[in-house]
N, C-alpha and C positions, 0 to 999 in steps of 0.2 A: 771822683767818687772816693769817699773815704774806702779804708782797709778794712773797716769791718762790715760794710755794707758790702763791697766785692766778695768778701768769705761768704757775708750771707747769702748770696747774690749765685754764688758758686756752689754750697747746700743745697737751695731749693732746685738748680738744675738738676743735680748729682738724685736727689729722691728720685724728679721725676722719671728722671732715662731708667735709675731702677725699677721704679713701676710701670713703664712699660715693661721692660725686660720681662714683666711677671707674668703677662699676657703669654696663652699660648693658646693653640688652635689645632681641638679634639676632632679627628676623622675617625667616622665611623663607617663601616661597611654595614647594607644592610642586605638581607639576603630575600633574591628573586624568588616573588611570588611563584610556587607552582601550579604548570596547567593542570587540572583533574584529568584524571586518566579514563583514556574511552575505552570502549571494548573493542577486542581486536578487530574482529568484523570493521567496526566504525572504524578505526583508526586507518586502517588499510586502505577504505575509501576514502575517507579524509571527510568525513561528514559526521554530523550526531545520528546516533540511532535512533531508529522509527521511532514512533508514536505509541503504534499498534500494528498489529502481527497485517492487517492489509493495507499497511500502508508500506512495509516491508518487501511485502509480495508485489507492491509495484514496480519500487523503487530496484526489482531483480529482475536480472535477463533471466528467464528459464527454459530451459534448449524443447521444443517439443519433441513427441515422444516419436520413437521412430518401431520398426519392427510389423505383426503383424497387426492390422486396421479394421474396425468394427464396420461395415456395411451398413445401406438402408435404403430408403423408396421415395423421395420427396415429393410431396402433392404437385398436380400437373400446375396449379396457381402459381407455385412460388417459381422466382426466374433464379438461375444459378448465375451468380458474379465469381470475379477472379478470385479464389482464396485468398492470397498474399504470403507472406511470410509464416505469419504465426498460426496460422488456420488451416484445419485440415478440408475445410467448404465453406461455402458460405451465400447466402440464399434473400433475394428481395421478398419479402411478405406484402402483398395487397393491404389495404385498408381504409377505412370511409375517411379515418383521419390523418392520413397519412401512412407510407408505407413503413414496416417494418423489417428488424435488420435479425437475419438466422445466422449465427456462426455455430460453426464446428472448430470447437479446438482439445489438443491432447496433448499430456506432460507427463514424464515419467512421475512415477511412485504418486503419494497420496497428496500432492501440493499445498500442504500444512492440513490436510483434515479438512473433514464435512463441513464444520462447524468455520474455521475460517473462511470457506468459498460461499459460504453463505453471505457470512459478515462479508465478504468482498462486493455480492451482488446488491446487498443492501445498500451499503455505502455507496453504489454507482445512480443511488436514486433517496437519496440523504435519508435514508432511514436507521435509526440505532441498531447498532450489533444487538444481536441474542446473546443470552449467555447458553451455559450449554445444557443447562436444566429446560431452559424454553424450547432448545431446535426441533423434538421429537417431532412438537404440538404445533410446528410450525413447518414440516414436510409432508408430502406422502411416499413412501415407500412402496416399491414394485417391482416384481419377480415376473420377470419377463423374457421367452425365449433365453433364456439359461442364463440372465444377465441380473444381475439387482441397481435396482433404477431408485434416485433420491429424485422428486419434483418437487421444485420449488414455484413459486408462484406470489411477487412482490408487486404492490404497487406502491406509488407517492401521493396518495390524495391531498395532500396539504400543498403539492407542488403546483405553480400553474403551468405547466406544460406536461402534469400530470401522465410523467412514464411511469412504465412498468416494463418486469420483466417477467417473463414463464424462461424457466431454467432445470435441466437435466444432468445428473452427475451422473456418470457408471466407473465404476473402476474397471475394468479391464486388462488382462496380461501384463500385470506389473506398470498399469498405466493408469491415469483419470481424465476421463472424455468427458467435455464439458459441449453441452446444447444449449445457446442461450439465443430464445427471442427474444429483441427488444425495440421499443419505441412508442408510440402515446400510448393510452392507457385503455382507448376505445379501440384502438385497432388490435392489439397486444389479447384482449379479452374477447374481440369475436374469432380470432384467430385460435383460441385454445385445443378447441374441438379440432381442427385439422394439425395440430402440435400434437395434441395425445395420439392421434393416429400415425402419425408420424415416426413417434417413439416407438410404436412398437414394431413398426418395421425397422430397428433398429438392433443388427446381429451379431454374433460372428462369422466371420465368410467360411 
């Protein structure tokens, strides 16, 4: 190889190694997405928050109420079962279509309002919340033996197994006692008439 083809030869490496050289290799940091922030409540459980205010009230233990206890008289038909845990009684109902189920239970203070226990009874038989312009026209209210008594009375007719539920609220000494019939919608409704009589054997001791 001539001398001057070698210099040439020697140039075009010399560019290239510079151009590499030129090459460099940009890091960038990029910064971790943040989780949206829950509300304490949620957080502390480690879950999303409810939906809706009865779906909240399930999703809670609430200690039942303890202290002095509202008395009553159950028709000689219904057969008394074991309470359990969360009940303060709790009673088989007769019926042509099957029998139905009577609980007694009690929680301290007003367990979110008229208006959510409602929404809670409804939902256990898929019918829409009220809001709370609708509830008035949607209870009866009654003064009874020194007590003020909410009756409610739900059915599901669109449902085919068509439950229903007749349901009683009282407030009571810093408490709320809940009376809930339930089960098909034929038994649940001839049974009414010995539910109202029921109630009002319903006191303080």
């Amino acid at each position: 190889m001539s001398s001057r083809a070698s210099l040439l030869a020697l140039s075009a490496a010399t560019l290239l190694l510079a151009a590499c050289g030129d090459e460099q290799v940009a890091v960038y940091k990029v910064p971790k997405e943040k989780e949206p922030d829950l509300p304490a409540a949620a957080a502390e459980a480690g879950a999303q928050p409810s939906a809706s205010p009865g779906a909240a009230m399930a999703d809670t233990a609430v200690p039942t109420a303890s202290g002095e206890a509202l008395v009553w008289q159950a028709p000689a038909a219904w057969t008394q079962k074991p309470a359990g845990a969360m009940r303060k009684a709790s009673y088989s109902v007769p019926g042509e279509a099957g029998e139905s189920d009577l609980s007694v239970t009690a929680f301290p203070g007003d367990v979110g309002g008229e208006l959510a226990n409602v929404n809670r009874w409804r939902g256990q038989i898929a019918l829409a919340p009220l809001s709370a312009d609708d509830l008035d026209g949607a209870v009866t209210r009654l003064d009874q033996n020194g007590l003020k008594v909410t009756v409610v009375e739900l059915s599901s007719k669109g449902d085919p197994t068509n439950k229903a539920i007749l349901g009683a609220i009282i407030p009571y000494s810093g408490a709320t006692w809940f009376f809930k019939l339930s089960g098909p919608g034929t038994s649940v409704k001839a049974a009414k008439p010995a539910f109202l009589e029921f109630l009002r054997t319903v006191r303080a001791p």
